[in-house]
C-alpha positions as CSV (number, residue, x, y, z in Angstrom):
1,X,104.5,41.2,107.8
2,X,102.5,41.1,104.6
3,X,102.1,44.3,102.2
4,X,98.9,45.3,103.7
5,X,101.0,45.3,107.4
6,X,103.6,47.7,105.3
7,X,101.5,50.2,103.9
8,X,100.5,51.2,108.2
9,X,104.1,51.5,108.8
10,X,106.0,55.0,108.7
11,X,106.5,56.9,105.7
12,X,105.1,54.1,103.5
13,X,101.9,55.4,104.8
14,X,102.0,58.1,102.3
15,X,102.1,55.8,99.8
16,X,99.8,54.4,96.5
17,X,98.6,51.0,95.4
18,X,98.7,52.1,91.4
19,X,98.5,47.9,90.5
20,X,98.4,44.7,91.8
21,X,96.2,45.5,94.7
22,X,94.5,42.2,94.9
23,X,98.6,41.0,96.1
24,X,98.5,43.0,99.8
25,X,99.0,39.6,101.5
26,X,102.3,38.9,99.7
27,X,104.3,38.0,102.7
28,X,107.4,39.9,103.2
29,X,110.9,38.4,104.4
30,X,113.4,41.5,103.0
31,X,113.9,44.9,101.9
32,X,116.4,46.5,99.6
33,X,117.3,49.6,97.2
34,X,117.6,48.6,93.7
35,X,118.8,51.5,91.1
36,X,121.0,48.7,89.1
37,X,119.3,46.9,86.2
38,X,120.9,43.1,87.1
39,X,118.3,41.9,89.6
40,X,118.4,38.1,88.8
41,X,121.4,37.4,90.7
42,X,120.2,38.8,94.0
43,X,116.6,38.5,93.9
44,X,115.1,36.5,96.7
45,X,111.6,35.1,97.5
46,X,109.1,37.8,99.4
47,X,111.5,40.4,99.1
48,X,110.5,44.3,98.7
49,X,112.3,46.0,96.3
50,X,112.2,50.2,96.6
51,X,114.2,52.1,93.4
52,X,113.7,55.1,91.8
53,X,114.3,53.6,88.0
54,X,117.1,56.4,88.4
55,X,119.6,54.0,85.6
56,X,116.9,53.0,83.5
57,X,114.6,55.9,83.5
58,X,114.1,56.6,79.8
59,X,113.4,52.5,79.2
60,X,109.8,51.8,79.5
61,X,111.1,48.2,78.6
62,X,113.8,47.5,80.8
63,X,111.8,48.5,83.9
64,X,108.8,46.7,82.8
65,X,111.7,43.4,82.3
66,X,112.4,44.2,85.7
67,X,108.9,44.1,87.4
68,X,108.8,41.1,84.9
69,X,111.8,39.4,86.6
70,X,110.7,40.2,90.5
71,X,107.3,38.3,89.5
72,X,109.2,35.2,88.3
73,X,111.0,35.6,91.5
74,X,108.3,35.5,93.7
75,X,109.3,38.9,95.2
76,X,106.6,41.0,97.3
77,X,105.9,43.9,95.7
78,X,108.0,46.7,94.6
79,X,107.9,50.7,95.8
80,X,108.9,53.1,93.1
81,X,109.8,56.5,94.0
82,X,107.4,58.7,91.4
83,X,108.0,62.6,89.9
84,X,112.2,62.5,90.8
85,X,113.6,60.5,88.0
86,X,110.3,59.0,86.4
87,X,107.2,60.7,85.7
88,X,104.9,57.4,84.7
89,X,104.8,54.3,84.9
90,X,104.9,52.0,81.7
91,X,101.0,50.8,80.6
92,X,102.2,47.2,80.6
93,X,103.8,46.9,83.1
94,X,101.0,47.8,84.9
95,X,98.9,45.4,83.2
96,X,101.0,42.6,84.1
97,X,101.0,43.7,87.7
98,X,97.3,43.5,87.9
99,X,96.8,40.3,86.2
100,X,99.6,38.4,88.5
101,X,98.6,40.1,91.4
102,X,101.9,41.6,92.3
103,X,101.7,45.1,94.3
104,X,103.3,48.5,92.5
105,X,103.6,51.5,95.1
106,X,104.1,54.7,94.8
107,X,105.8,57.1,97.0
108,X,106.0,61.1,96.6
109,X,109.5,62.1,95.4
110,X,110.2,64.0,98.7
111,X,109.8,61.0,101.3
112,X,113.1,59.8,102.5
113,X,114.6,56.3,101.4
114,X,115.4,56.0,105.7
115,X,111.9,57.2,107.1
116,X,110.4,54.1,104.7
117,X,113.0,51.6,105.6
118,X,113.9,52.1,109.4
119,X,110.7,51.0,110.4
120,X,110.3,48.1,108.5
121,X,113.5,46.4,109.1
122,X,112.8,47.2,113.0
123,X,109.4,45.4,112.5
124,X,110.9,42.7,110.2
125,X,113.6,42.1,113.2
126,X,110.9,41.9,115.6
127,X,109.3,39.5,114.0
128,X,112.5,37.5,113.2
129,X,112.9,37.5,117.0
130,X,109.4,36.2,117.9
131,X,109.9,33.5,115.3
132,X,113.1,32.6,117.5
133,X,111.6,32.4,120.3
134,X,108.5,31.0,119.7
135,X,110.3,28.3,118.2
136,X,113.6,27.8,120.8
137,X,112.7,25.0,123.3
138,X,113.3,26.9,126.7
139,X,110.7,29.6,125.6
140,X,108.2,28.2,128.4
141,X,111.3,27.2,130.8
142,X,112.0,31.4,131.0
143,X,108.3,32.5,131.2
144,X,108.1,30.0,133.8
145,X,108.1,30.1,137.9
146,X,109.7,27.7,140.0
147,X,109.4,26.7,143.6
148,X,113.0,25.3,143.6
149,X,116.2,24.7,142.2
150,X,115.7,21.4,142.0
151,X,112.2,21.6,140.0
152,X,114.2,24.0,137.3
153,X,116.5,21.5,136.7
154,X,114.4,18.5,136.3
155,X,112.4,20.6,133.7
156,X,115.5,21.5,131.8
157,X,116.9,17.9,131.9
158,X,113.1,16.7,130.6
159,X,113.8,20.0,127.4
160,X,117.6,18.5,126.5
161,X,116.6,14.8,127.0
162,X,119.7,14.3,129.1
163,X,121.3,14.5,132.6
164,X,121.9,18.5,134.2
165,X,124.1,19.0,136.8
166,X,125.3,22.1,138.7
167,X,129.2,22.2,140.1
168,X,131.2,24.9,142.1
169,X,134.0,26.6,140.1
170,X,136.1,23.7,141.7
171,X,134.1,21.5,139.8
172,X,132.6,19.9,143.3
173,X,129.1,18.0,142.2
174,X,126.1,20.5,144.0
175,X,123.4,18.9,142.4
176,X,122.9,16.7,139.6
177,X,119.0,15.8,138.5
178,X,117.5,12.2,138.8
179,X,117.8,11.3,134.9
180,X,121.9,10.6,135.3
181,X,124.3,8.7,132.6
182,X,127.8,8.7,132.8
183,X,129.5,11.1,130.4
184,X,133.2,12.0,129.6
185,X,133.7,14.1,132.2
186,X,131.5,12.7,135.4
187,X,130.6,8.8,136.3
188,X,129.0,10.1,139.5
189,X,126.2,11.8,140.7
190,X,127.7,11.5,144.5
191,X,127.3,14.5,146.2
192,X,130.3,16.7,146.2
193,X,131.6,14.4,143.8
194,X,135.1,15.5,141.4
195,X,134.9,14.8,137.8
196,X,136.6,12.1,136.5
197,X,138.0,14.1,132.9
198,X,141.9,13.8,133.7
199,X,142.6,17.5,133.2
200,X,139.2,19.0,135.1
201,X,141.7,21.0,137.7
202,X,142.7,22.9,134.7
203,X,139.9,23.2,132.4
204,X,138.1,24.4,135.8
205,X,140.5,27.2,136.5
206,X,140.6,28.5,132.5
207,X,136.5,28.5,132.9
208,X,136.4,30.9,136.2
209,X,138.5,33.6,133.5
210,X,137.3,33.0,130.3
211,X,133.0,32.3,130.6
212,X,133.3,35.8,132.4
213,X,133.7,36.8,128.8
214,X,132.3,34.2,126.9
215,X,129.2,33.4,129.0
216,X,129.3,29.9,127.1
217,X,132.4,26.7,126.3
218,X,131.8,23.7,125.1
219,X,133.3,20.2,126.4
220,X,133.9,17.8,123.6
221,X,134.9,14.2,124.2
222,X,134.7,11.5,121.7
223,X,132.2,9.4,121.6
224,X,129.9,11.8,124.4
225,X,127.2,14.3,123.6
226,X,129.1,17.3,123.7
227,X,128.6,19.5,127.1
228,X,127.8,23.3,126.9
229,X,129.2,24.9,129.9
230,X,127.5,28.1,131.3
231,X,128.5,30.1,134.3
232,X,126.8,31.1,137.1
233,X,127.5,34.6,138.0
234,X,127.3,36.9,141.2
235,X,129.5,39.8,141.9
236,X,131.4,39.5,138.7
237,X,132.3,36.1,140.2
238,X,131.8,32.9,138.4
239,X,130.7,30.8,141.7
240,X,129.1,27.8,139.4
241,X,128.8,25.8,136.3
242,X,125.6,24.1,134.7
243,X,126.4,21.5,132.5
244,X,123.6,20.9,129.7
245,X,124.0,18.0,127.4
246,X,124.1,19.2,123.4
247,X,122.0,17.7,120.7
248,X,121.0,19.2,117.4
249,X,117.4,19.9,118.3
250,X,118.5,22.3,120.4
251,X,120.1,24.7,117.4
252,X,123.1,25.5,117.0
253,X,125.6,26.8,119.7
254,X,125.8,29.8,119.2
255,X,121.9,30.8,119.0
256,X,121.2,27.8,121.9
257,X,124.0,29.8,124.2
258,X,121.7,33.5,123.7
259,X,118.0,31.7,124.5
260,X,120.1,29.9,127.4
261,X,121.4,32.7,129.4
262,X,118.2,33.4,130.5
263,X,117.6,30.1,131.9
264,X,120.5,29.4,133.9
265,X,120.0,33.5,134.5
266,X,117.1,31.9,136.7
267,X,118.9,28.8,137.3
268,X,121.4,30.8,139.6
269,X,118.6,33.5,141.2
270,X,117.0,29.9,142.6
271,X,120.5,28.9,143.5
272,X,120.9,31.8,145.5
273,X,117.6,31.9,147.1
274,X,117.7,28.7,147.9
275,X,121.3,29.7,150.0
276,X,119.5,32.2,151.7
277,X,116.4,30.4,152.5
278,X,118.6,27.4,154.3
279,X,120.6,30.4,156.0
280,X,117.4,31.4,157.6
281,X,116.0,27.8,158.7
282,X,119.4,27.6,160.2
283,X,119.3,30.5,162.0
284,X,115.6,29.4,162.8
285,X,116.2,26.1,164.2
286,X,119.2,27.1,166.4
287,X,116.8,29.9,168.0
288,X,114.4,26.3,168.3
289,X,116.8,24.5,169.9
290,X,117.6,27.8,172.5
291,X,114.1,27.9,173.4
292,X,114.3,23.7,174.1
293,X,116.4,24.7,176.4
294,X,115.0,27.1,178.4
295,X,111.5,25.4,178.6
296,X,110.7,24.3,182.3
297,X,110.8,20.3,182.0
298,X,107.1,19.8,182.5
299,X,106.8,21.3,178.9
300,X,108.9,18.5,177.6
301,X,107.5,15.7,179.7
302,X,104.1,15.6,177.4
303,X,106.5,14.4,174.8
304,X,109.8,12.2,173.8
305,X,112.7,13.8,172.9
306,X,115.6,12.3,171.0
307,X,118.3,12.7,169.2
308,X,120.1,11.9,166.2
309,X,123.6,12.1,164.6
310,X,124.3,12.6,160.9
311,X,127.6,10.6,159.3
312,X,128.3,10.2,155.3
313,X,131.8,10.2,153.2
314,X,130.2,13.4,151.3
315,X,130.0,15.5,154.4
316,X,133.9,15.1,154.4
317,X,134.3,15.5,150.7
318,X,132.2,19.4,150.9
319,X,134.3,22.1,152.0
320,X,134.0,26.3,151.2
321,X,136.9,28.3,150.3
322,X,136.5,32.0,151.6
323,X,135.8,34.1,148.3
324,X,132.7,31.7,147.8
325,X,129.3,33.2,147.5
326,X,127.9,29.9,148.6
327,X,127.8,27.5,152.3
328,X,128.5,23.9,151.0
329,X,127.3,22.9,154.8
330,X,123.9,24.5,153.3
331,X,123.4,21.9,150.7
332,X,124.0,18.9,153.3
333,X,121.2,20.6,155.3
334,X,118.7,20.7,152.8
335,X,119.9,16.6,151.7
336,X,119.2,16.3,155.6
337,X,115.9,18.4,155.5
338,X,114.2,16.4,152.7
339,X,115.3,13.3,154.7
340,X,113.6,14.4,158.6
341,X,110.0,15.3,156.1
342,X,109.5,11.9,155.4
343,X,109.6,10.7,159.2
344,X,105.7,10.8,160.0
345,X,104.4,12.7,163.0
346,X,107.6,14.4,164.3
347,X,108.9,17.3,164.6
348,X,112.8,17.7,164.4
349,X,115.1,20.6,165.2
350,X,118.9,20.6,163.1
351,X,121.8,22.0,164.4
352,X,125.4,21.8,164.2
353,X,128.4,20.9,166.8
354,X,131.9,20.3,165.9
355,X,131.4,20.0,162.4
356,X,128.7,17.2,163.2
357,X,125.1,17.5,162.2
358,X,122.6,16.4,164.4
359,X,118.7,16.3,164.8
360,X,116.4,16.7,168.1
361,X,113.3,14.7,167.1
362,X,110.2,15.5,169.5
363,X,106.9,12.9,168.3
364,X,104.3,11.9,171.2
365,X,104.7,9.8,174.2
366,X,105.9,6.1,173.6
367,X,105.5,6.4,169.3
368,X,109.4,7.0,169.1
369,X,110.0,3.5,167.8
370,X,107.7,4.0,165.0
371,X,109.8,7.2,164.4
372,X,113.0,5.0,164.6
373,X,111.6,2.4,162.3
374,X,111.1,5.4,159.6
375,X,114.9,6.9,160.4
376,X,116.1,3.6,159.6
377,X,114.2,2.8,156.4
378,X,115.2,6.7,155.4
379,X,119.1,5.8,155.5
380,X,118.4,2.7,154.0
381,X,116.3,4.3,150.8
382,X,118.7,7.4,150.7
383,X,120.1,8.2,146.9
384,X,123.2,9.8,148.9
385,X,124.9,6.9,151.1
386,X,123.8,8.1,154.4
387,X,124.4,6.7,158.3
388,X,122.1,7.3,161.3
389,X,122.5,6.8,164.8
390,X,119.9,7.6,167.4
391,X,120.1,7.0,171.1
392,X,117.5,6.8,173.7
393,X,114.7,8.9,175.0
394,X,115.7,12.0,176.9
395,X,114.2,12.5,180.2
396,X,114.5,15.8,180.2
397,X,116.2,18.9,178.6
398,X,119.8,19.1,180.9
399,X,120.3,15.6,179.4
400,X,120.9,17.4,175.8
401,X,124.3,17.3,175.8
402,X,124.5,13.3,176.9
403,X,122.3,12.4,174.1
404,X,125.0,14.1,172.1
405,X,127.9,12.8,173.2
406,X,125.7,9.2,173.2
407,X,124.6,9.4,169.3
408,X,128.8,10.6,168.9
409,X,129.9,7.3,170.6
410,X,127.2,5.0,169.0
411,X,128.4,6.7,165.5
412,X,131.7,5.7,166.2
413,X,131.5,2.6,167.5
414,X,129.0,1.3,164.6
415,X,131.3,2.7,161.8
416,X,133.9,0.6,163.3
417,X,132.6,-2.4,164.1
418,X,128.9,-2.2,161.5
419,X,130.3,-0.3,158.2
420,X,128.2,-2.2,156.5
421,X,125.1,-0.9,158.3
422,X,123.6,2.4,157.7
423,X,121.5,2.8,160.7
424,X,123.2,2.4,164.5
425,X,121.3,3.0,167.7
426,X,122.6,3.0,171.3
427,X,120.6,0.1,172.5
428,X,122.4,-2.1,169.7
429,X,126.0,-1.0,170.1
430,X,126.1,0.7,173.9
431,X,127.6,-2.6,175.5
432,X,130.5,-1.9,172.5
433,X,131.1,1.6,174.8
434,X,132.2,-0.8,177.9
435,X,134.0,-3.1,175.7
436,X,136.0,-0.6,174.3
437,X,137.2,0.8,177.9
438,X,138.1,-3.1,178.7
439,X,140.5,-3.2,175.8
440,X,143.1,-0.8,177.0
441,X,143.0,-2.8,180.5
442,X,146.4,-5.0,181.0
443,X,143.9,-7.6,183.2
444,X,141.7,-8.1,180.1
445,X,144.4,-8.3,177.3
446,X,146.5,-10.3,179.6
447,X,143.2,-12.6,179.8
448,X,142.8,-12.6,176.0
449,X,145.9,-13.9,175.3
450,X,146.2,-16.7,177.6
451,X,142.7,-17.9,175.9
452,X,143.4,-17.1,172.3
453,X,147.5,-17.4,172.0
454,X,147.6,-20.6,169.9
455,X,144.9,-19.0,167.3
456,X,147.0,-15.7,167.0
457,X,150.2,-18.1,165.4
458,X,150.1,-16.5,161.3
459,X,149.2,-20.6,160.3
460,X,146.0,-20.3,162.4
461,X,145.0,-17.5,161.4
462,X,142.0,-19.3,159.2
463,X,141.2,-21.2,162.4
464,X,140.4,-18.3,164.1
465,X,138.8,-16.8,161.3
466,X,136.5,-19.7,161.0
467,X,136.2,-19.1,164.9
468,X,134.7,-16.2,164.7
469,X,131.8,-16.9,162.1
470,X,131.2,-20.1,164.3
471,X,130.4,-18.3,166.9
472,X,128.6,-15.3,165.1
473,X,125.8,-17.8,163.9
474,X,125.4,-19.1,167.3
475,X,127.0,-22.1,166.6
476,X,125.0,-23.1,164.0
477,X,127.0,-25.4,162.1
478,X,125.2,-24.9,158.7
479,X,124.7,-21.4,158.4
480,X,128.6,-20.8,159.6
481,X,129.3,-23.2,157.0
482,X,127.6,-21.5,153.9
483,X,129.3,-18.1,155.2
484,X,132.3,-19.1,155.2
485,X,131.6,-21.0,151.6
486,X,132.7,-24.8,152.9
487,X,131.5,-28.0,153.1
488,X,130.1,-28.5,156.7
489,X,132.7,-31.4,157.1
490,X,135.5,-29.2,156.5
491,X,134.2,-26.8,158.9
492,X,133.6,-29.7,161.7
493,X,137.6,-30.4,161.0
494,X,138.4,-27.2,161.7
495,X,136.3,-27.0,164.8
496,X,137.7,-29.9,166.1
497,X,141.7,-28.2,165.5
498,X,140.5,-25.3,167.7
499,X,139.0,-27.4,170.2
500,X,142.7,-29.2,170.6
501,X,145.1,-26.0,170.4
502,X,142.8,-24.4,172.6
503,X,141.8,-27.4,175.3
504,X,138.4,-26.0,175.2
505,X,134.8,-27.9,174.2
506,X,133.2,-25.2,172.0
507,X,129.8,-27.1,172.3
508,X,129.8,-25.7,175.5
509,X,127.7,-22.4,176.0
510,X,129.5,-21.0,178.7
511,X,133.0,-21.6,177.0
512,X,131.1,-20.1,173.7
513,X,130.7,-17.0,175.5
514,X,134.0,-17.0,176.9
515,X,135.5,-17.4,173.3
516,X,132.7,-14.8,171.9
517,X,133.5,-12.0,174.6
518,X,137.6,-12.5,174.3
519,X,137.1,-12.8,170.0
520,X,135.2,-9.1,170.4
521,X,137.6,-7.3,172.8
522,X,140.5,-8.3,170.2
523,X,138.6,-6.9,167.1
524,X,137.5,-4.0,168.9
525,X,141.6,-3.6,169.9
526,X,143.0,-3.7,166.1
């Protein structure tokens, strides 16, 4: 706001230019009374002063000193109340106001002080506020519209230059965005993850009270960026914290913890839709998966119909305690959701049973490997450790609930005998099913040992080790060697000793295969 902008505003329209017109563009950052002589020690660039020369009315000098003084000081102009304690205005100090430029106004003796000033310090805060936000770095995050959470986050993690993650008011990792360094008080981005900050439990708990109050806390550990802490609010519940990385670009706390409520304001509105949204495709998919069932089966014989079990340590880890406004099983859905949109030319239908997660994949006749091959390069690429088993083609609906005891067995049977592997299917690890059943069978233990006894002794325990690996590489004797990380004579050695405790030839195939299907039925056993 300049002079000119002044002279439109309130009562200060009823005012006079009597000198220094050619100064309306004297910008102007203050306002205040003045009816003291001592102006130097207050005085501040662009301010306006208003007096009505009330102490110094009969000296022409000393108020021409002190237009003198606001000149030096680069002030804005100055409004004198005329005809209530001063008639005139001094000849000179008129002068002077002309030739520097610096705007004298008049107001009539009966316009209030407050009908002048009101307005102006409204319009000065108004622009004061602009300035703010025009400035702040999340103006354009708040004006702008998201099509998810996860979009809102990446664009305040791109404003702060630093990692943004949102946890439950247990401090359980929801979402954390793809730009992630270690900090004091997370080293993982792990789904459903705890913090690793000693005292989190606590800290956690004192948040859900005080940033009702506060809206705002800040974590401090030395030698981190400090982390602002903001809450997430529904219901006069704190249900969530975003953590945003501090740095001093940002401003200071207190002013960065005003512009941000806004943002995570927004943050937790796409939290929430997003809840509800995944509550509906739920709801959507099991009323899918009714209507699967109650087709006639010549619908479903113009396709191929599978299905798929879900297995990772996070699903485990997520858990939703009864006052929560949130579905942790929700957020696995939508992890599982982004994972079946990748898999070309298929359609899928989620659901849940028994606390599993499963998919029924439909894609055209005889291209279900080609959605296989895609499953297992998914689990393989997933950022959250993931595990798939599939089993085989449905040939028709009733067989639903095979398929789905099927993908349950090949789950469990290639977490225990594969953990290393992320992808199982039934055709790989179904013989494992009958192999299983034979170990709780006297005949076949009894068998077992009469085979393998001298290789169970604790001093042979190497031998049969070595055994094993042997016969794992097809009894190649160079590959089992580099395995095992020996030279190929010390494996031959070794060979040899089982050959004698066990009064077997292991070049053999048939006696491999003896020593192969006994070696499997007694891991499978442990």
């Amino acid at each position: 706001m300049n002079i000119q902008d002044a002279l439109t505003i309130g009562d200060l329209t009823k005012s006079t230019i009597v000198a220094g017109s050619d100064g309306v563009t004297r910008k102007i950052t203050s306002i205040e009374v003045m009816e003291v002589p001592e102006v130097v020690s207050w005085v501040t660039s662009g301010i306006l002063v208003m007096t009505t020369f009330y102490s110094i009315m009969n000296d022409e000098e000393k108020q021409t000193e002190i237009v003198q003084t606001l000149i030096e000081k680069k002030a804005a102009g100055i409004v004198i109340k005329l005809g209530r304690f001063v008639e005139a205005l001094p000849d000179r100090m008129l002068s002077i106001a002309n030739k520097e430029k610096f705007p004298i106004i008049i107001i009539p003796k009966d316009v209030s002080y407050i009908n002048v000033l009101a307005p102006l310090y409204e319009r000065l805060y108004k622009e004061k506020q602009l300035r703010e936000n025009a400035d702040h770095p999340f103006k354009n995050f708040e004006s702008k519209s998201f099509s998810s959470l996860s979009e809102a986050m990446e664009e305040l993690s791109e404003i702060v230059n630093g990692t943004i993650y949102l946890e439950d008011a247990e401090s359980t990792l929801l979402y954390s965005t793809r730009k992630f360094l270690p900090n004091g008080w997370r080293k993982s981005n792990s789904l459903f993850s705890k913090p690793n900050y000693m005292d989190y439990e606590s800290l956690a708990v004192e948040w859900r009270t005080s940033l009702m109050q506060k809206r705002v806390a800040v974590l401090k550990v030395d030698g981190f960026r400090d982390i602002i802490i903001m809450p997430l609010i529904s219901n006069k519940h704190v249900f969530g914290t975003l953590h945003i990385p501090y740095t001093d670009k940002l401003g200071t706390i207190n002013s960065l913890s005003e512009h941000l409520h806004e943002a995570v304001n927004k943050i937790a509105e796409l939290f929430m839709n997003e809840q509800l949204y995944l509550q509906k495709k739920r709801i959507q998919h099991l009323k899918l998966l009714e209507e699967f069932n109650q087709a006639e089966d010549k619908l479903h014989d113009e396709k191929d119909h599978f299905v798929i079990r879900f297995q990772a340590d996070w699903f485990e880890k997520s858990y939703a305690p009864a006052d929560y406004v949130m579905d942790h099983s929700n957020i696995i859905l939508k992890e599982i959701l982004s994972i079946m949109n990748v898999v070309p030319e298929c359609s899928y239908i989620l659901f849940e049973k028994h606390g599993h997660f499963y998919a029924l994949v439909t894609c055209m006749k005889n291209t279900d490997m080609a959605a296989i091959h895609s499953l297992e390069k998914v689990a393989a690429e997933s950022i959250h450790p993931l595990t798939i088993a599939a089993v085989p083609v449905m040939k028709n609906s009733r067989m639903l609930e095979d398929s789905i005891r099927l993908a349950d067995k090949t789950m469990e049977i290639g977490r225990l005998i594969r953990k290393e592997e992320s992808f199982y299917t039934y055709d790989q690890l179904g013989i494992y099913e009958i192999l299983i059943d034979l170990t709780s069978r006297d005949l076949v233990t009894d068998y077992i040992q009469s085979i393998l006894e001298p290789l169970f002794l604790d001093q042979n325990k190497e031998l049969l080790d070595t055994l094993e690996i042997y016969l794992n590489e097809n009894g190649n004797v160079t590959k089992a060697s580099e395995k095992l990380f020996i030279h190929r004579r010390t494996l031959t050695y070794r060979l040899q000793k089982v050959q004698d405790l066990l009064q077997m030839n292991i070049d053999d195939s048939e006696i491999r295969f003896i020593l192969n299907f006994c070696i499997r039925i007694k891991s499978l056993a442990r």
